[in-house]
N, C-alpha and C positions, 0 to 999 in steps of 0.2 A: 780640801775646801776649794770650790771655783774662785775664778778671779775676781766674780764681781762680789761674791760673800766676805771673802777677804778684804778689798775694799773698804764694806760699808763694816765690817769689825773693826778695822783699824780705824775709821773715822770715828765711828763710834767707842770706841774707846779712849783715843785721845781725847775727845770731848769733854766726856766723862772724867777721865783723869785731872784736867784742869779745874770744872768744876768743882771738884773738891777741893782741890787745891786752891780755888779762894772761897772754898765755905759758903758754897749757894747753894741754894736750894734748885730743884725743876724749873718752878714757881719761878723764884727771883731772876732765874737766868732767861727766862722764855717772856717775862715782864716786858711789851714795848716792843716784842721782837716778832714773836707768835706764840703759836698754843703750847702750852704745858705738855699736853699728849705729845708733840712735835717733838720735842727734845728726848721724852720718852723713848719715841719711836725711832730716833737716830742715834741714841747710845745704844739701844739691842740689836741694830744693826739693820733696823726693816727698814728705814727708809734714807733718801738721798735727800739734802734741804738743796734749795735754788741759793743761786749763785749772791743773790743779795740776801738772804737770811745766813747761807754761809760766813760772808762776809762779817755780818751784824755779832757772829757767833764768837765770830775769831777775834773782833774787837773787844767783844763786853770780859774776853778770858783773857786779853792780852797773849793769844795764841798767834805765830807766827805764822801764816799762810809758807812759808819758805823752809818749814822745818820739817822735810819731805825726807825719809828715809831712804836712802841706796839700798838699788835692786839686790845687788851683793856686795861684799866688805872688802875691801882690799885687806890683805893677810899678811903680818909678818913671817916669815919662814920661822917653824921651828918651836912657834908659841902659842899652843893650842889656846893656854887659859887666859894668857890677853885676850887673842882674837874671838873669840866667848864673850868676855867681859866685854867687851869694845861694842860688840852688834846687842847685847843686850840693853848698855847704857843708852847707845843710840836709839834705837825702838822703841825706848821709853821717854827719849825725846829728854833723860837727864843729864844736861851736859855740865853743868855744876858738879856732878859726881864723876863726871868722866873724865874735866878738868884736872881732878884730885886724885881719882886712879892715875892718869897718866904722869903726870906729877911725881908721884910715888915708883912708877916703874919706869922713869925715869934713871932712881935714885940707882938701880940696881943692873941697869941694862945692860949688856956688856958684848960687844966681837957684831955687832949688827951692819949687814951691809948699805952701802948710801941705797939703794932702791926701800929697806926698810926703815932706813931713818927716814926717807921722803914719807912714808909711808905713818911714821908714829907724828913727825911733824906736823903734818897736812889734819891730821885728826886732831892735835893739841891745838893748833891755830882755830877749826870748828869751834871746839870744846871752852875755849877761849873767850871767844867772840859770841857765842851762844849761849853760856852758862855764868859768864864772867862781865862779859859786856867789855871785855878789857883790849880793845881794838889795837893799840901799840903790841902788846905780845901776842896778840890774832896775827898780826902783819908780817910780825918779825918770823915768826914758825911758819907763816907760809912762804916767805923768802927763801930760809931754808931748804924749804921743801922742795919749792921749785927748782933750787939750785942744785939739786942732790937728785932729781929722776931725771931718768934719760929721755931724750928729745921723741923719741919715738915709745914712750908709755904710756899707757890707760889711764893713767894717775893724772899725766899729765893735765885735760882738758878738763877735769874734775877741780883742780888748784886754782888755774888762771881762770874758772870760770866764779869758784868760791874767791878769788881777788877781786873780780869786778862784785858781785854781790859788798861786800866791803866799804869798798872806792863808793859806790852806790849810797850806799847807808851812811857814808860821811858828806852827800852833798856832791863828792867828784862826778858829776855824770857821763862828762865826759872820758874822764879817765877807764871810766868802770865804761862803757861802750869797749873802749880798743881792748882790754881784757876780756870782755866775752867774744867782740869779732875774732880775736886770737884763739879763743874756743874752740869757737866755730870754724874756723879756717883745718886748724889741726883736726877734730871731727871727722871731716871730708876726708883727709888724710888716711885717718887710720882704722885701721877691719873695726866693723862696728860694737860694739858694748854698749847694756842698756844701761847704763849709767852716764851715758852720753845722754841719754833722754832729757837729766837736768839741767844739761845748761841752757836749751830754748829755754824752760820753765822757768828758769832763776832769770835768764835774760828779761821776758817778759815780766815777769812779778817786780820786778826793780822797775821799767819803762811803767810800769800800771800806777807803782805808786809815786811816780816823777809825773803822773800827771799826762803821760804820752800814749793818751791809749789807741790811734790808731797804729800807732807803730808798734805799741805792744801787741795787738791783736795780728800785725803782719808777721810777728816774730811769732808766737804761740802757733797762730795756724800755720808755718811752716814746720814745729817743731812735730804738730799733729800728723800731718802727710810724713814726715820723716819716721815717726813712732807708727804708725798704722806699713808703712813702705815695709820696717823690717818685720810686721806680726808681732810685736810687741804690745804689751799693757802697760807698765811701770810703766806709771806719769800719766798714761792719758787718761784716763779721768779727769785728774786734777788737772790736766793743762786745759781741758774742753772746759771745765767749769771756770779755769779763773778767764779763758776766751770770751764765754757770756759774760761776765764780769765787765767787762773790757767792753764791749759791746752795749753791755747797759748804760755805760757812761758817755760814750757818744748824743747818744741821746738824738737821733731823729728816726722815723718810723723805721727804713730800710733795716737800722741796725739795730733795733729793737724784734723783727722778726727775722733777724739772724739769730740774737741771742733765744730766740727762742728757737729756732730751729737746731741750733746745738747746744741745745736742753734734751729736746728730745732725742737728736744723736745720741747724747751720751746714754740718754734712758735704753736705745734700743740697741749698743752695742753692749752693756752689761744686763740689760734684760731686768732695769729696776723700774721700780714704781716710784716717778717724780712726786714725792705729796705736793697736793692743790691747796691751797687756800686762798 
């Protein structure tokens, strides 16, 4: 499957899956927002909604714009059927059950090195904070975590960037800045991974909903020129959309037709059909 079909399936299926999940109809969920066709048309995957019907989508489902899957998993050595279970719970975006997996295998783990315990850590802190809402045990596992991988791992800018998303989410805004500058610093650092892609995004998506949007829109569009620099897809969709996003909310002409001009970026590097209405 291409990357932009991929894409617009994944979208459209999380949608989808939430909608059920609080027992709406087409109908009820497209009420106030747009057409009923519209929702249709983006759970089978044909179409891309704009960046303020997305938004509208992800609120009426209480879907998190930040629950963005990694390119690929980190691994523990040795554990095929965790690391299975782990990218599947993830992809499913059910982190209440992964919670509880992890939890469980936990109970039983045994001889694991500090790179893999950073590694089952850094997940349970997510699974935590995502599925649990249980922020003291999100914090303390990524403590952990952080303290148990090495200065120079791919893990690493993944952690300190899921700490400031965090710090973020409690209000610290500050705090959560030098966490993702920290990131980002290390980023620069080290040979690139496209899992680096999330932390402009997670940076951004925090600065968007703190209200800062030209500085979230300097942070996304950096993160863009960095994702396009290595040929990369993961993330940039979603970072160009939540950019228009960011742009819509400025609110004066110039950046109104930016957001629209990367509307149609996005349409013409995945080659979709923006629906109009």
């Amino acid at each position: 499957m291409s990357d932009e079909k991929t894409f617009l399936a994944r979208l459209g299926q999380t949608l989808k899956q939430a909608r059920k999940a609080q027992h709406l109809t087409q109908k009820q969920l497209a009420t106030g927002i747009c057409a009923q066709s519209l929702i249709s048309a983006i759970e089978l995957g044909q179409y891309l909604p704009n960046a303020t019907v997305f938004a509208q989508l992800c609120q009426r489902l209480g879907l998190s714009m930040d629950q963005a899957v990694l390119a690929h998993y980190p691994q523990i050595a040795e554990q095929t059927v965790f690391n299975r279970q782990v990218e599947a719970l993830c992809n499913q975006h059910a982190y209440a059950d992964l919670a509880d997996y992890l939890d469980e295998f936990e109970r039983t783990m045994t001889a694991l090195t500090d790179h893999d315990l950073a590694i089952f850590y850094y997940y349970r802190a997510v699974a935590s904070y995502q599925g649990r809402h249980a922020v003291i045990d999100a914090q303390r596992d990524l403590k952990l975590s952080l303290a148990l991988v090495g200065g120079q791992d791919s893990l690493r800018p993944l952690i300190l960037s899921a700490a400031g998303v965090f710090e973020s989410q409690a209000g610290q805004l500050k705090l959560a800045q030098q966490w993702f500058d920290n990131a980002q610093q290390l980023v620069k650092k080290l040979p690139y991974d496209e899992n680096f892609n999330c932390v402009a995004y997670q940076m951004g998506l925090c600065q968007f909903k703190a209200g800062k949007f030209a500085r979230a829109t300097q942070t996304l569009q950096a993160g863009v020129t960095a994702i396009t620099a290595q040929q990369s897809h993961y993330l940039l969709a979603d970072t160009l959309v939540l950019m228009a996003a960011c742009l819509d909310q400025l609110g004066d002409s110039g950046a109104a037709q930016t957001a629209e001009t990367e509307g149609q970026l996005l349409a013409d590097l995945f080659k979709l059909q923006l629906y109009q209405f």
